[in-house]
C-alpha positions as a Markdown table, in Angstrom:
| # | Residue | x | y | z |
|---|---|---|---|---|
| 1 | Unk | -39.7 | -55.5 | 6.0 |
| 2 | Unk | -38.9 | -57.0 | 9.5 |
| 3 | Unk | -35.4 | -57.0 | 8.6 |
| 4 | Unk | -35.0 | -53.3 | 8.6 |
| 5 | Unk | -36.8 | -53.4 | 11.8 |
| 6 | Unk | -34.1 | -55.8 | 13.2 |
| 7 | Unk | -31.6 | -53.7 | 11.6 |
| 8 | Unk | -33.0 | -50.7 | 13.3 |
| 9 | Unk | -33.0 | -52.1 | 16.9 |
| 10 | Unk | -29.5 | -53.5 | 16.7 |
| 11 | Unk | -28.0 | -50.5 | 15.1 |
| 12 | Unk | -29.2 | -48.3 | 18.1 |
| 13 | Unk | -27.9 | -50.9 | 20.0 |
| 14 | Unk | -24.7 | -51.0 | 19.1 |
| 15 | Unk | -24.6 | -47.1 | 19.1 |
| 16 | Unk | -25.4 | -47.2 | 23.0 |
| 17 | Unk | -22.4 | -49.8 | 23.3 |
| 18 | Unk | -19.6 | -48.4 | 21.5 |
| 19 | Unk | -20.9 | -45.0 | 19.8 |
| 20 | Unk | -18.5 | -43.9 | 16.9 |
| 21 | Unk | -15.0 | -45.7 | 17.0 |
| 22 | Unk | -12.5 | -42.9 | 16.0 |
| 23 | Unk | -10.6 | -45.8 | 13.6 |
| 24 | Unk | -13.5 | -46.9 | 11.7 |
| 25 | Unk | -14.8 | -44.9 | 8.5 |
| 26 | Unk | -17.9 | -42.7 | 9.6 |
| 27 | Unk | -20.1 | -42.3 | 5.9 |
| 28 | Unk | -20.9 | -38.8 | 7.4 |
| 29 | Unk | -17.5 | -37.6 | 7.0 |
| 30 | Unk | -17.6 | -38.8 | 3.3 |
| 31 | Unk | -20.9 | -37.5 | 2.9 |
| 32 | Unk | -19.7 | -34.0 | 4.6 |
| 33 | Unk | -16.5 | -33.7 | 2.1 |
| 34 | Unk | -18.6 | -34.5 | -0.6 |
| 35 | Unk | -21.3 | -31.5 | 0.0 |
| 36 | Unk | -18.4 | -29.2 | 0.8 |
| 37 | Unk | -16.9 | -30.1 | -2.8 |
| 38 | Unk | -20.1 | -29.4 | -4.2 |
| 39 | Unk | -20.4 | -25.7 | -2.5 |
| 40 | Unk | -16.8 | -24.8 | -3.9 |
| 41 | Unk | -17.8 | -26.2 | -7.6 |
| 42 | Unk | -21.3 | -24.4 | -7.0 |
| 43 | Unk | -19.2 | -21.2 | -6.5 |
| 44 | Unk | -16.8 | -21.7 | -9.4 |
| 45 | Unk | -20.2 | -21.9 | -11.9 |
| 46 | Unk | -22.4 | -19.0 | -10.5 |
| 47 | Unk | -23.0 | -16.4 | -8.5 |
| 48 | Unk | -26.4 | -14.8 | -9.0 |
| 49 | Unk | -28.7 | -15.7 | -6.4 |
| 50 | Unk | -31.2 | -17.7 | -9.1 |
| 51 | Unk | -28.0 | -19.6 | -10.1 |
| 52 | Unk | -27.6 | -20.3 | -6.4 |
| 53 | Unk | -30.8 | -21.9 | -5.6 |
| 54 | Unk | -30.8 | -24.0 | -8.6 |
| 55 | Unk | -27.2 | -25.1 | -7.7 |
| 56 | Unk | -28.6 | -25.8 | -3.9 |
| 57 | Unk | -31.2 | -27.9 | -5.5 |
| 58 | Unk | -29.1 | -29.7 | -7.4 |
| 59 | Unk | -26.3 | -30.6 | -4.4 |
| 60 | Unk | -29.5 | -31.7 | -2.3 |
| 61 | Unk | -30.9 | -34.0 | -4.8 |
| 62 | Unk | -27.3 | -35.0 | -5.7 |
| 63 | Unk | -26.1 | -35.4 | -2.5 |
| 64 | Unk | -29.5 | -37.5 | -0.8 |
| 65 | Unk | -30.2 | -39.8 | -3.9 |
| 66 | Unk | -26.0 | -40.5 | -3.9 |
| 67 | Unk | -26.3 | -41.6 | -0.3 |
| 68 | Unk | -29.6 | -43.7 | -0.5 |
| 69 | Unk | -28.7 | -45.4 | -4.3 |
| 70 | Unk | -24.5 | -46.1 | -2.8 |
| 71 | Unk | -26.0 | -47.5 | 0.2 |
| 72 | Unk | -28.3 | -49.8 | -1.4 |
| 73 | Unk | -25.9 | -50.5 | -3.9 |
| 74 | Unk | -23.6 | -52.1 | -1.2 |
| 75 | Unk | -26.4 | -53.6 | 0.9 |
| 76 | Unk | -27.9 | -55.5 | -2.1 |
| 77 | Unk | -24.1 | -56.8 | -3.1 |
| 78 | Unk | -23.1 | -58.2 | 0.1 |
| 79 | Unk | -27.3 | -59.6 | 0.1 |
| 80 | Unk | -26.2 | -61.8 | -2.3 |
| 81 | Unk | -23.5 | -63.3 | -0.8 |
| 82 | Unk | -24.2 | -63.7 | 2.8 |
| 83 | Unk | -27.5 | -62.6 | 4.8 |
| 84 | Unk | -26.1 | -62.5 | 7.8 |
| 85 | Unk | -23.3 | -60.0 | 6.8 |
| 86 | Unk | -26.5 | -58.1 | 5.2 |
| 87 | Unk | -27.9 | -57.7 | 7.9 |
| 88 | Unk | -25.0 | -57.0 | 10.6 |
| 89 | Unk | -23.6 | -54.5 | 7.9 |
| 90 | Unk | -26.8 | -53.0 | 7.6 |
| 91 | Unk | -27.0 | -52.3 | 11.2 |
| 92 | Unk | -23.9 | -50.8 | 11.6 |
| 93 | Unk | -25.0 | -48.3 | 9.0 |
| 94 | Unk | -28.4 | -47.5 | 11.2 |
| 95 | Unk | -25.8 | -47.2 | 14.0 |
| 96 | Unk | -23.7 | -44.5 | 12.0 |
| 97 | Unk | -26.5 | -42.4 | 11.7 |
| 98 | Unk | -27.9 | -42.5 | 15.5 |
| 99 | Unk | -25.7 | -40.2 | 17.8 |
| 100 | Unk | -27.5 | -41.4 | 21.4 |
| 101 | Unk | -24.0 | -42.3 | 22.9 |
| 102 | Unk | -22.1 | -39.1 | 21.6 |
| 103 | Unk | -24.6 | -36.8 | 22.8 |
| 104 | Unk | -24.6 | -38.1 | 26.0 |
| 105 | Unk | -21.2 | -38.4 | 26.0 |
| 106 | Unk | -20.9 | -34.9 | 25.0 |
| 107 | Unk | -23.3 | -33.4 | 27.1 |
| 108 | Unk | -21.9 | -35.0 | 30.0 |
| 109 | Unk | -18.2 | -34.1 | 29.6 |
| 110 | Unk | -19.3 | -30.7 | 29.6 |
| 111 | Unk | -21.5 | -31.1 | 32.9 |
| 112 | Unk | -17.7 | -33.5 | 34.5 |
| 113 | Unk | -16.2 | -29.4 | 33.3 |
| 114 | Unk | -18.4 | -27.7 | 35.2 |
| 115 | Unk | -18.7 | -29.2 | 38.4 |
| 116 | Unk | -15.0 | -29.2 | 38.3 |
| 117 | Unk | -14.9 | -25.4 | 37.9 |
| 118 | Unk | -13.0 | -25.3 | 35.1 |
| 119 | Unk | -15.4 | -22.9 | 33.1 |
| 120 | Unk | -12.8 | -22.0 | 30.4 |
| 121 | Unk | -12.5 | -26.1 | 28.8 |
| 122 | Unk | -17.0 | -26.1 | 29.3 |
| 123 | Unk | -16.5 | -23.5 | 27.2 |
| 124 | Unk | -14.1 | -24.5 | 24.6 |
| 125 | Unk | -16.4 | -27.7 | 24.9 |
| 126 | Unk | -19.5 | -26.0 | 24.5 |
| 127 | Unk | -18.4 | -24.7 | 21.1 |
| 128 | Unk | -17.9 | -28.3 | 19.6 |
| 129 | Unk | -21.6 | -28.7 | 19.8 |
| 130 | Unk | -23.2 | -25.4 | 19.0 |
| 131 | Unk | -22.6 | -22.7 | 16.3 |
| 132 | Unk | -23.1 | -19.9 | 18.8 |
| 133 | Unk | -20.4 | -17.9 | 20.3 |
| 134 | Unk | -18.9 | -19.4 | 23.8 |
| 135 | Unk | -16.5 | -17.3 | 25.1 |
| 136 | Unk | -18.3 | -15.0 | 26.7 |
| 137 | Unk | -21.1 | -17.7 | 28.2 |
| 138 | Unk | -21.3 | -18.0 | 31.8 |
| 139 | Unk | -22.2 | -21.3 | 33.4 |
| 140 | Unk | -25.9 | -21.1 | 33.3 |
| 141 | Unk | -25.5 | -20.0 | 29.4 |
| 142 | Unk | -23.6 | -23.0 | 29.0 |
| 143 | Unk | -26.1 | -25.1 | 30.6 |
| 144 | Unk | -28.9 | -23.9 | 28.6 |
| 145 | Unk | -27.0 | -23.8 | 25.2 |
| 146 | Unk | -26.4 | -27.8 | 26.2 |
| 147 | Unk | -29.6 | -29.1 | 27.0 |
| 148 | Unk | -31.0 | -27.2 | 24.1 |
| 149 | Unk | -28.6 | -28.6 | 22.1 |
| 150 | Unk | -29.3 | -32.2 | 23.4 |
| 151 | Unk | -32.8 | -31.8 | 22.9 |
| 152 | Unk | -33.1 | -30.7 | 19.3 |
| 153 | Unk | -31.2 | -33.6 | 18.6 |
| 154 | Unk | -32.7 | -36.4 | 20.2 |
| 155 | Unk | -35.3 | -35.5 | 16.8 |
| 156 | Unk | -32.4 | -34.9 | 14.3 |
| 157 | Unk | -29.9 | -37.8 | 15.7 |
| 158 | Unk | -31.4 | -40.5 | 17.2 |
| 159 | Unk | -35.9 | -40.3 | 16.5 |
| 160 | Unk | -35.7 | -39.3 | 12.7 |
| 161 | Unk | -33.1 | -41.8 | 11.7 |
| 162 | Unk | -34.3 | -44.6 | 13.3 |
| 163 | Unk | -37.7 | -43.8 | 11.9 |
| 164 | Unk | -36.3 | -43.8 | 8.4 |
| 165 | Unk | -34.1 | -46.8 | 9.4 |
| 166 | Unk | -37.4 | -48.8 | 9.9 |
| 167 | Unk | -39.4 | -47.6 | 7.1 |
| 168 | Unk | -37.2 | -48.1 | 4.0 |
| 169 | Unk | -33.8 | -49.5 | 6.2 |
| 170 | Unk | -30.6 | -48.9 | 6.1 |
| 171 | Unk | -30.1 | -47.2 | 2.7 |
| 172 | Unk | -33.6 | -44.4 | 3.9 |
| 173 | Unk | -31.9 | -43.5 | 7.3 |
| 174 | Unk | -28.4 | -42.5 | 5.7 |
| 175 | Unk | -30.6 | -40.7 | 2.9 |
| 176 | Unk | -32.3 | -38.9 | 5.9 |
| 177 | Unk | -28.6 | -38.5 | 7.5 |
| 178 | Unk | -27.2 | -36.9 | 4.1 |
| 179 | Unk | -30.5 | -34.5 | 4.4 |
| 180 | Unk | -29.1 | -33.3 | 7.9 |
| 181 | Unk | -25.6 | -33.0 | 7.0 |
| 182 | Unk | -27.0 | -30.9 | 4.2 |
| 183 | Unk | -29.0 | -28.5 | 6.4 |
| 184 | Unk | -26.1 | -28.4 | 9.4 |
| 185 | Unk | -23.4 | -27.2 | 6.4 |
| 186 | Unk | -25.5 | -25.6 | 4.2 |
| 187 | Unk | -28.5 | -24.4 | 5.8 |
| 188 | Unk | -27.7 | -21.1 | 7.3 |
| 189 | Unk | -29.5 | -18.0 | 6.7 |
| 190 | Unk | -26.8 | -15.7 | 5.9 |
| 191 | Unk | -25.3 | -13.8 | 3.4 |
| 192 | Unk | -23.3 | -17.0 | 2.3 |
| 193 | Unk | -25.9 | -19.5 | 2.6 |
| 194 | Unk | -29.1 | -17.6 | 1.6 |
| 195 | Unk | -29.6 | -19.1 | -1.5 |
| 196 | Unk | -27.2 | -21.3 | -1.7 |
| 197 | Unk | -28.7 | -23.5 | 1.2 |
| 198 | Unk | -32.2 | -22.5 | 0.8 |
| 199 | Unk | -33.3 | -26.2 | -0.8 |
| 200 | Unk | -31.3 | -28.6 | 2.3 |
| 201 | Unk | -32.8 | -25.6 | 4.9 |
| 202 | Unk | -36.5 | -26.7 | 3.6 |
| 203 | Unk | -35.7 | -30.6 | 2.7 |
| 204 | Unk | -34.7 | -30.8 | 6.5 |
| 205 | Unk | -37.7 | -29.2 | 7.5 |
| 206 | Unk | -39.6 | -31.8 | 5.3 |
| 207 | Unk | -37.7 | -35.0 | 6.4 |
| 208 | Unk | -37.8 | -33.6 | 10.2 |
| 209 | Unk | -41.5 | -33.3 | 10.4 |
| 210 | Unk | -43.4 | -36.1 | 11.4 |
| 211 | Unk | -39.8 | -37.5 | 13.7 |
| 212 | Unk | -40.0 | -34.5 | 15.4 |
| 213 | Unk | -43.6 | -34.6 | 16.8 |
| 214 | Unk | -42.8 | -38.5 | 17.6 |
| 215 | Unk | -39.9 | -37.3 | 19.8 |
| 216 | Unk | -42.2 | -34.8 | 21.6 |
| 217 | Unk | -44.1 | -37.7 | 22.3 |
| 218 | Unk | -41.7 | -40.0 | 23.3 |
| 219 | Unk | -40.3 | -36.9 | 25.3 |
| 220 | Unk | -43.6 | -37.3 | 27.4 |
| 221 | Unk | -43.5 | -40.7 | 27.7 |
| 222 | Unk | -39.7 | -40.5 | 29.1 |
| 223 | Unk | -41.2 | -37.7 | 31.1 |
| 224 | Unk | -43.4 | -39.8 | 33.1 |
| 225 | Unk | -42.0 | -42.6 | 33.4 |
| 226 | Unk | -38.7 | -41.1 | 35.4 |
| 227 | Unk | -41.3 | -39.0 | 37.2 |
| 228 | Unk | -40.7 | -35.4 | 36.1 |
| 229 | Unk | -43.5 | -33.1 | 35.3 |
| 230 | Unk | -44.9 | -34.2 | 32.2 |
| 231 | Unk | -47.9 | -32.3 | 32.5 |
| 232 | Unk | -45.9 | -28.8 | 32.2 |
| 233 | Unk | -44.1 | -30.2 | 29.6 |
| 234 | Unk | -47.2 | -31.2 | 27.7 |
| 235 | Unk | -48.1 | -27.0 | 28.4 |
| 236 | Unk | -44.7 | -26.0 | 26.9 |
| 237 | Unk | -45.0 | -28.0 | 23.7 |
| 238 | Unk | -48.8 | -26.3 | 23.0 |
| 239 | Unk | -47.4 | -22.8 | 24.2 |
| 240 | Unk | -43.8 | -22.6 | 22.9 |
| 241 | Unk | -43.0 | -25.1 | 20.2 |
| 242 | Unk | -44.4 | -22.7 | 17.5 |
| 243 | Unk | -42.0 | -20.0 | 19.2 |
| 244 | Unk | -39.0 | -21.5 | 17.9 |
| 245 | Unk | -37.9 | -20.3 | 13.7 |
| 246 | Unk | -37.7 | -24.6 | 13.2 |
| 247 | Unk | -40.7 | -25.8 | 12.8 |
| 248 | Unk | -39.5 | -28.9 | 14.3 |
| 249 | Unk | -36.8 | -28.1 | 16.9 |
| 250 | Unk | -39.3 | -26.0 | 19.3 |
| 251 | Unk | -40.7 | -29.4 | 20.0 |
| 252 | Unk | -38.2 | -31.2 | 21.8 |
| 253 | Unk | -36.8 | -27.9 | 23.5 |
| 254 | Unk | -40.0 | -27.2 | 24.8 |
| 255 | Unk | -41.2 | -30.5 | 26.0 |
| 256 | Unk | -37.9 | -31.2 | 27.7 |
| 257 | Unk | -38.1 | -27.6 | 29.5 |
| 258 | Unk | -41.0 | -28.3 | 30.8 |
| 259 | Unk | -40.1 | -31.7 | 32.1 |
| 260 | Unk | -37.3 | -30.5 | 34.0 |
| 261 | Unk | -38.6 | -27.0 | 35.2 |
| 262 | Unk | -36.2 | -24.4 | 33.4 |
| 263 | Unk | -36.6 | -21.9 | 30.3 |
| 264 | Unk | -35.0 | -22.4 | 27.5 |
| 265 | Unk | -33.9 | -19.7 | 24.7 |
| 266 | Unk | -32.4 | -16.0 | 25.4 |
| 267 | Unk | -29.7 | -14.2 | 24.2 |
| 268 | Unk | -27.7 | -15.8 | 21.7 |
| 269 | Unk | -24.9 | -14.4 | 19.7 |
| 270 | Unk | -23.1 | -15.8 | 16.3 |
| 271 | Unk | -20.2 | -14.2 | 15.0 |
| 272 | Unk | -20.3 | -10.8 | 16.9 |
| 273 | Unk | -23.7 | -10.4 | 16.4 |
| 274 | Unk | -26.6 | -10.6 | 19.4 |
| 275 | Unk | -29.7 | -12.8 | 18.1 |
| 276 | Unk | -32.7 | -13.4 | 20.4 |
| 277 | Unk | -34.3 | -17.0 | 20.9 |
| 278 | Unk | -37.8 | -17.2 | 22.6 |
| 279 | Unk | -38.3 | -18.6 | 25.7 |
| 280 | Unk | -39.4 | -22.0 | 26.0 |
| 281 | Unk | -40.7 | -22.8 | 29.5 |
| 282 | Unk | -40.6 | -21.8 | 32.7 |
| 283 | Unk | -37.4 | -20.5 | 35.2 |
| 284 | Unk | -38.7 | -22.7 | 37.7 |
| 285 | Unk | -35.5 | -23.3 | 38.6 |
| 286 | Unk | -32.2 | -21.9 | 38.2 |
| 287 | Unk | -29.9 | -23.3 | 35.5 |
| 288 | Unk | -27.0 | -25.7 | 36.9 |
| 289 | Unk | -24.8 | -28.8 | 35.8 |
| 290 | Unk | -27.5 | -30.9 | 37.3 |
| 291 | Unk | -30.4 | -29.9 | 34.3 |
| 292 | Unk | -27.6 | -31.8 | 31.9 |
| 293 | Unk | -28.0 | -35.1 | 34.3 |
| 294 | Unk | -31.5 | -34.5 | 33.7 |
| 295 | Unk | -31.8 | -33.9 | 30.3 |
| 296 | Unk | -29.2 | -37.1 | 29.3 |
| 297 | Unk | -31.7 | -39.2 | 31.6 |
| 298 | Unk | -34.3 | -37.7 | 28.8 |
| 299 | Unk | -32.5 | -38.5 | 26.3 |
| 300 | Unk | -31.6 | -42.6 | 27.1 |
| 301 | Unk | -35.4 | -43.1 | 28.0 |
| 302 | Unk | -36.6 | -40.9 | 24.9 |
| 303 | Unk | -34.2 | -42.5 | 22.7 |
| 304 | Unk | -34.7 | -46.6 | 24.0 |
| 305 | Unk | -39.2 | -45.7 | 23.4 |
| 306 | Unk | -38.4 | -44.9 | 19.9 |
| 307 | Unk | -36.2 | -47.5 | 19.6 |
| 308 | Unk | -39.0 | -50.3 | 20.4 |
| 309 | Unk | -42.0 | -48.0 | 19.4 |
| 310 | Unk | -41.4 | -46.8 | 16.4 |
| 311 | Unk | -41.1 | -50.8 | 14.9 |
| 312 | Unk | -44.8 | -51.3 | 16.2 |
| 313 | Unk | -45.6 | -47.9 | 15.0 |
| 314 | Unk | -44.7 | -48.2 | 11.3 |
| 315 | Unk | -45.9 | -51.7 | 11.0 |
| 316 | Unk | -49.1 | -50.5 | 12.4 |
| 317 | Unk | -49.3 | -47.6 | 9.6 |
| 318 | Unk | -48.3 | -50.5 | 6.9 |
| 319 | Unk | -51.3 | -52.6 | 7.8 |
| 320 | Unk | -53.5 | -49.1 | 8.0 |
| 321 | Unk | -52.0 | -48.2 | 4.6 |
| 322 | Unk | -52.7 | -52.2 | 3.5 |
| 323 | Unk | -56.1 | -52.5 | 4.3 |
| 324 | Unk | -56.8 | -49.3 | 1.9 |
């Protein structure tokens, strides 16, 4: 069990060093191409709404239990030649499913954008990490839609992995990464994805639960530790986190609003079409490149307490779990 512990720490580690090499295969990818097989050969078989939700079922289960057995599969074959490969290859895996370095990286190439004035590439960049439409967003709009962004995933890319990572290892946090890919490709609530990505829309929900109230925690703790206004932000997460239609993302949006004095949510619009968010703390302060230095500060601090924290914490629930 301490193995997938050391597996856990190094493969965050070496996410924060070198992120996602561009020449080396990312298992997302594979995972991605095969769910978007799936949806075409879904499509080919039915089209009544019944035979769309069974067909979602089945590319969930399909999809999660392919990723956790291959995984394991591999693991276990390189085990038994060499432990140390085991447990180097098995960290790289954790480090596949953590994102720290690329959202940061992200975030902060749009905030470089900004400050240069060059509002047209923050846009264009903006769009690689949302599914809202950018081109008419203005620079606070872009602020917001990249903190928010940066926020929700500190849960989905970095907290929930790694709290998968340590409780079943390597082969649990790419199961838990399939589940995500599932819900970003599938899980829209549209005509086309209604029924269709009904099952990977509720299995995220599921798998994001308890990471998500750990991240609002370690939210706090990142809070007070660099000094910002914890206090608000603990007032945010009671008031506004049941706001958000996730049951899980209004946690992290709403604890780092309130940590860094600005509302989050507004006027959104996908594909034409003008969709309202509800606010998630308070316009303390107006929006600027600045709340992104902020909110990647957040982010490192956030990410590095579940990193060390959430080892202690599961071992802590194992003994719990042991003693009954």
């Amino acid at each position: 069990m301490y193995i997938f512990f050391l597996q856990a720490i190094i493969g965050f580690v070496i996410d924060l060093l070198v992120g996602d090499p561009p020449r080396l295969p990312h298992p997302v990818v594979y995972i991605g191409r095969s769910i978007a097989c799936l949806d075409k050969l879904a499509r080919k078989i039915t089209s009544s709404p019944r035979g769309l939700k069974a067909a979602g079922a089945g590319i969930a289960i399909a999809v999660v239990v392919g990723s956790f057995g291959f995984t394991a599969l591999v693991l276990w074959a390189i085990g038994q030649v060499n432990y140390y490969v085991y447990l180097l290859l098995g960290a790289w895996i954790v480090s596949t499913t953590v994102a720290a370095r690329g959202l940061a990286d992200a975030a902060g190439a749009i905030r470089q954008l900004l400050l240069a004035g060059d509002d047209t590439a923050a846009r264009r960049r903006v769009g690689w990490i949302v599914g809202r439409d950018t081109e008419a967003m203005d620079r606070g709009q872009m602020v917001r839609a990249t903190v928010e962004t940066a926020a929700e995933n500190i849960n989905d890319a970095v907290v929930a992995p790694l709290f998968y990572a340590c409780l079943g290892g390597p082969a649990l946090a790419m199961a838990y990464r399939a589940v995500n890919t599932l819900d970003s490709m599938l899980g829209y609530k549209n005509d086309k994805y209604l029924h269709l990505g009904w099952a990977s829309a509720r299995l995220d929900d599921l798998a994001g639960y308890i990471p998500a109230r750990l991240t609002g925690l370690a939210l706090l703790f990142a809070a007070w530790l660099s000094g910002r206004d914890w206090r608000r932000a603990v007032r945010a997460w009671v008031r506004d986190a049941a706001k958000h239609p996730s049951p899980n993302s209004g946690i992290p949006e709403s604890v780092m609003a309130g940590a860094i004095h600005i509302r989050l949510g507004g006027r959104n619009v996908y594909g034409g079409v003008i969709s309202f968010r509800q606010y998630m703390g308070d316009s303390l302060e107006e929006l600027r490149p600045d709340h992104i230095t902020r909110a990647v500060d957040m982010l490192y601090l956030a990410s590095a307490f579940a990193a060390l924290g959430l080892p202690i914490l599961v071992r802590g629930l194992q003994e719990i779990i042991c003693l009954y």
